[in-house]
C-alpha positions as CSV (number, residue, x, y, z in Angstrom):
1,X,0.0,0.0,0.0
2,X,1.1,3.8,-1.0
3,X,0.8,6.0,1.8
4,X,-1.0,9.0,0.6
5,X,-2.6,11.9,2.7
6,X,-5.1,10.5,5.2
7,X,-3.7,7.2,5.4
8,X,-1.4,5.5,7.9
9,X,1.3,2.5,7.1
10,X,0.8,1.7,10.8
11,X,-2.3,0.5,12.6
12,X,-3.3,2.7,15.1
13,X,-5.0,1.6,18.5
14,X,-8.5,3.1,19.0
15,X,-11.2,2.4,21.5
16,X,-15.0,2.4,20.7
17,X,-18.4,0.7,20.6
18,X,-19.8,-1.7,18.1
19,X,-22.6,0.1,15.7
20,X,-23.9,-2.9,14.3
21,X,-22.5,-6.1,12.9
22,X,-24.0,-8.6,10.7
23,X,-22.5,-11.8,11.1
24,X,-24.7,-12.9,7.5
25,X,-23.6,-9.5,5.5
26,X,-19.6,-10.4,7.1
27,X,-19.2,-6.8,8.8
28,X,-20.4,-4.4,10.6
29,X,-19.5,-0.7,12.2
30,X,-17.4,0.3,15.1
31,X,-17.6,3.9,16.2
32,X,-15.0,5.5,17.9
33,X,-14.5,7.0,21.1
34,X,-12.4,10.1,19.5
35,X,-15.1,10.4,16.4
36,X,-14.3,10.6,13.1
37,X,-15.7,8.0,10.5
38,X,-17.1,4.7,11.1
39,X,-15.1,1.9,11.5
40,X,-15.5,-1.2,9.1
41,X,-15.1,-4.5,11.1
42,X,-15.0,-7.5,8.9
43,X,-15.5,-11.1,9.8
44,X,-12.1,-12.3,9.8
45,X,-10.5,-9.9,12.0
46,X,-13.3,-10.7,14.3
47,X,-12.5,-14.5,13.9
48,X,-8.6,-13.7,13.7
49,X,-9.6,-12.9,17.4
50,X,-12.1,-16.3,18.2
51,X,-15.5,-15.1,17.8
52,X,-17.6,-15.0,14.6
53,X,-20.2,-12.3,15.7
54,X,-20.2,-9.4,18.3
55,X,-23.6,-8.2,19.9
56,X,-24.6,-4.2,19.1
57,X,-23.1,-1.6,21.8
58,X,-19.7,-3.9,23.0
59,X,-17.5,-2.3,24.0
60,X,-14.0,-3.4,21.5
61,X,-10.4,-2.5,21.3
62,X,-8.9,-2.4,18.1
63,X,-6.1,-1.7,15.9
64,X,-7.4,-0.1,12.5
65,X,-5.4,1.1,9.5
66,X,-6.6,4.0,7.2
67,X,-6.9,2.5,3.8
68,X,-7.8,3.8,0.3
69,X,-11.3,2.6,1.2
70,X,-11.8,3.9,4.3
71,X,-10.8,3.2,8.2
72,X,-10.6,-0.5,8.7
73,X,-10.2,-3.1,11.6
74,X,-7.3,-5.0,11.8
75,X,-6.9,-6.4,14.7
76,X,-9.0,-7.0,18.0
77,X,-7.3,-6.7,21.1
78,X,-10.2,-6.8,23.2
79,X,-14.0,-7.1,23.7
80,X,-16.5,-6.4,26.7
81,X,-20.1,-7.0,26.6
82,X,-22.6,-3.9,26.3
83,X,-23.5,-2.2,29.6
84,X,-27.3,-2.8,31.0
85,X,-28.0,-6.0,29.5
86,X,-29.5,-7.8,32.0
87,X,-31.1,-11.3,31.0
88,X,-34.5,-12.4,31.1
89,X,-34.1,-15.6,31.0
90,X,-35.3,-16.2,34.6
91,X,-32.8,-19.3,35.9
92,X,-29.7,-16.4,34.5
93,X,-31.4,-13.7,36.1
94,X,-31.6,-15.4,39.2
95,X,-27.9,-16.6,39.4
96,X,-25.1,-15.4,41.5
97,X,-22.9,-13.7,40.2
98,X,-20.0,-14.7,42.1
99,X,-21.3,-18.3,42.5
100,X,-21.4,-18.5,38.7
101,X,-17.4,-16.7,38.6
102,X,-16.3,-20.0,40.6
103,X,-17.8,-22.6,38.0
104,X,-15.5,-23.8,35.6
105,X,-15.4,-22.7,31.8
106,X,-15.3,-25.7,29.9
107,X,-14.3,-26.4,26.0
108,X,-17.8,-27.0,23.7
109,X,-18.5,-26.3,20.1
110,X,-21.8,-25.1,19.1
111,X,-24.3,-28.1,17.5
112,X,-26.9,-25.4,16.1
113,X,-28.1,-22.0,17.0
114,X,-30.9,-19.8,15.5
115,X,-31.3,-16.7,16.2
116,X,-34.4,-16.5,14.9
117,X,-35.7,-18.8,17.7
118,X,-33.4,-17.4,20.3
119,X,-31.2,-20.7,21.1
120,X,-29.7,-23.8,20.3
121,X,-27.4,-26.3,21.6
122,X,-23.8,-26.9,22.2
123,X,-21.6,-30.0,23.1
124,X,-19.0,-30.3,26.0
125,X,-15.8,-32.0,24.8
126,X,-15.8,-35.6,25.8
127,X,-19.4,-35.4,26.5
128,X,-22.5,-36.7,24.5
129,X,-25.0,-34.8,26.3
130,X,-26.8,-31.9,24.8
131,X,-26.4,-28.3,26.6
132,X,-28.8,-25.7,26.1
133,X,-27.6,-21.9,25.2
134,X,-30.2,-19.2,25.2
135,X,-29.8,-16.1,23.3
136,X,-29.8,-13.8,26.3
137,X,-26.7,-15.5,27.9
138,X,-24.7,-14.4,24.2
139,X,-26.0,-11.3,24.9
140,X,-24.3,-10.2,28.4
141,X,-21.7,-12.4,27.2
142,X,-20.6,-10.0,24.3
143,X,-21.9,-12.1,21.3
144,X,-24.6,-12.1,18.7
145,X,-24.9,-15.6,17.0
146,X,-22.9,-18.5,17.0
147,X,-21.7,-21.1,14.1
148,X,-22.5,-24.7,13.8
149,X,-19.0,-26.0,15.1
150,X,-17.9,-23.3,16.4
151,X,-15.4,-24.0,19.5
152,X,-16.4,-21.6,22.9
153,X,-16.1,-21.9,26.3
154,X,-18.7,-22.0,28.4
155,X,-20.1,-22.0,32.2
156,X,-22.7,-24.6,32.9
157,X,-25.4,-25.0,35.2
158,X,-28.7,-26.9,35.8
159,X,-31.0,-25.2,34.9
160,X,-34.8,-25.3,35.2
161,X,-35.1,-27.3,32.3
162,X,-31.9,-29.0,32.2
163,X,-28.3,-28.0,31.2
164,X,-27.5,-24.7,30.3
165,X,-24.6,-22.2,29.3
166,X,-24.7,-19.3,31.9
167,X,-21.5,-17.6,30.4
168,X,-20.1,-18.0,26.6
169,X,-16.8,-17.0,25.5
170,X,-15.1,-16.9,23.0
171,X,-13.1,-20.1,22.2
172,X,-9.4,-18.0,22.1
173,X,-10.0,-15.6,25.1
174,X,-9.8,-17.9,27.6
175,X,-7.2,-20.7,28.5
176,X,-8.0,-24.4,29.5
177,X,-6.4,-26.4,31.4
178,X,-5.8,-30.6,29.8
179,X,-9.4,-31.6,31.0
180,X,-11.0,-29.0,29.4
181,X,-11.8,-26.9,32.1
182,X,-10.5,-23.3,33.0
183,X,-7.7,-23.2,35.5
184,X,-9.7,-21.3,38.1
């Protein structure tokens, strides 16, 4: 790339919020906290950092380059889930918060989710059993939609109805210990 006015050779680190992102479309907008123009965030940078969707309003570190098209993403360096989303899903709602920080996070990958419907299912690593994910728990956890094989971690509990992920993260942002499990 020719540097020309208005563009920089070097990503520059800028903090912001997430406009919108379409994980069907493959991008979306970050806006940043200094102004200027919207930021394009395309699908591979986000999976370059382990996720494949981000939920409207996160909060998301990133380094962008100014390109002949416009300011772009290049890298993530971080994500944080939107303020005031609170779940309504009542057996999340109801959980303790520190309670929940002491369960483990364990390797799964995603069977099927719709958004449309609001759920799907995931699979523990080395377990057959199916675990329930509810769209409100992406929510506070920072995502949008999830993949059919995508790997994440997650917290279980028992639920109401059964087993469910309380917490979803993405697969790279968090280490496992040999078991699966997080080293907490």
């Amino acid at each position: 790339m020719t540097q020309t006015e208005g563009q920089s050779a070097e990503p520059v680190k800028v903090a912001g919020s997430v406009k919108w992102f379409d994980p069907v479309k493959g991008f979306g907008f970050v806006v940043s906290d200094a102004g200027g123009t919207d930021i394009l965030l395309h699908v591979n940078v986000l999976r370059n950092f382990g996720q494949s969707s981000v939920a409207d309003g996160a909060r998301i570190e990133l380094m962008v380059q100014h390109t002949e098209r416009g300011v772009q993403a290049a890298t993530v360096l971080s994500i944080t889930p939107p303020d005031g989303v609170s779940p309504k899903l009542p057996d999340i709602a109801e959980l303790n918060r520190d309670e929940l920080a002491n369960t483990p996070l364990l390797a799964a990958r995603i069977k099927w989710f719709d958004k449309g419907k609001g759920f799907g299912f995931a699979n523990v690593f080395g377990r057959s059993e199916d675990v329930f994910v509810h769209v409100d728990v992406l929510r506070q956890s920072g995502l949008s939609d999830l993949a059919p094989g995508e790997a994440i971690a997650m917290r279980v509990i028992e639920g109401k109805r059964g087993r469910m992920a309380a917490e979803v993260c993405a697969w790279e942002a968090v280490k496992l210990t040999d078991d699966g499990s997080s080293p907490e």
